[in-house]
C-alpha positions as CSV (number, residue, x, y, z in Angstrom):
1,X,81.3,135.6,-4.7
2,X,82.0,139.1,-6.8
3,X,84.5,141.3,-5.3
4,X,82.5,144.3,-3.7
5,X,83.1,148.1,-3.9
6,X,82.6,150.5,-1.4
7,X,80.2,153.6,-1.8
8,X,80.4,156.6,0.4
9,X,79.4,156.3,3.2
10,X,76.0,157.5,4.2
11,X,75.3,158.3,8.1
12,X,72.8,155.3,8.3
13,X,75.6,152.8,6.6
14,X,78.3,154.1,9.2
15,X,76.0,153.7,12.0
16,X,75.5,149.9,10.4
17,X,78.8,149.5,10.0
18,X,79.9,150.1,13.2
19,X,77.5,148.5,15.1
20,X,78.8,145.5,13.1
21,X,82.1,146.3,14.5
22,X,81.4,146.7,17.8
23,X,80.0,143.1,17.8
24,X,83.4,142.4,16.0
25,X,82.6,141.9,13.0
26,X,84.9,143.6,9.8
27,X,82.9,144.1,7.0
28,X,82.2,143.4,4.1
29,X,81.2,139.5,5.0
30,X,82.1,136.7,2.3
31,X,81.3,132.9,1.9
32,X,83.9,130.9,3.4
33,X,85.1,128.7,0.7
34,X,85.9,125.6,2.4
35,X,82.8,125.0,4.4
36,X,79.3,125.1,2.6
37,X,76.7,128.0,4.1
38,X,79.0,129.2,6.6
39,X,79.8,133.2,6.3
40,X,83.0,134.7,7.3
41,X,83.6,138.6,8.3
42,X,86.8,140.6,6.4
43,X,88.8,139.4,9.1
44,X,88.7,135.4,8.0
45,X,86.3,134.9,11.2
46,X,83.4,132.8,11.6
47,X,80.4,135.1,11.8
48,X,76.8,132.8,10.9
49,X,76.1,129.3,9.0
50,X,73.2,128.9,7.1
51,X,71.6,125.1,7.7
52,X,74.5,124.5,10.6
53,X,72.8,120.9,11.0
54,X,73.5,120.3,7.0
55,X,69.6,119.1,6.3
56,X,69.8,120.6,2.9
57,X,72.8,120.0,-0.1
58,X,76.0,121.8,-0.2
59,X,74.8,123.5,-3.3
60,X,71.5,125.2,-1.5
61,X,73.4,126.0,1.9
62,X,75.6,128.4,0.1
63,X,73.1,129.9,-1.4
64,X,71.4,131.0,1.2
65,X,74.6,132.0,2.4
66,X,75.2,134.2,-0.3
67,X,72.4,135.3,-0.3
68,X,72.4,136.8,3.6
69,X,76.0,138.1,3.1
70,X,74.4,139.6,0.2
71,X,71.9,141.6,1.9
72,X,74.0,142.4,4.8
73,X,76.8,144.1,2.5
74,X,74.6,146.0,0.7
75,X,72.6,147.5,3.4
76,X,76.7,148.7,4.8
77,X,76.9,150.1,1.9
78,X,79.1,147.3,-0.2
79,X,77.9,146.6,-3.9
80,X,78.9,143.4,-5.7
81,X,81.4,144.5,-8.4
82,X,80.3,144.2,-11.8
83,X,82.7,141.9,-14.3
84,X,81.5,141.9,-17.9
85,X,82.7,138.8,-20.3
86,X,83.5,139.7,-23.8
């Protein structure tokens, strides 16, 4: 996945954020790399796996996975960083 920024903070994104934490979970969340669909916190800790009894490919598991980490970054206020080729 794209590295993400941080923008300010609003006062709906800090609450978000630290409700996350107090759950213990670091944001922003990534896709662990080694394991298909499974989503890790900023900490390297297992947080959610999409299709945990592996009914659909590799391929679609993590990207549903990306796509939930995805949603849950932005919402705390984490944008996916924008690379241009060329």
């Amino acid at each position: 996945m794209a590295e993400m920024l941080a923008l300010k903070p609003t006062p709906a994104v800090s609450r978000y954020e630290a409700a996350m934490a107090a759950l213990g979970i670091r944001l922003p969340l990534s896709h662990d790399p080694t394991e298909p669909g499974t989503i890790i916190d900023a900490d390297g800790n297992m947080v959610c796996v999409a299709d945990m009894n592996r009914e659909r490919p590799d391929v679609e598991a993590a990207a549903i996975a990306e796509l939930v980490l995805l949603a849950v970054n932005v919402h705390a206020g984490f944008v996916p960083e924008v690379r241009h080729v060329g």
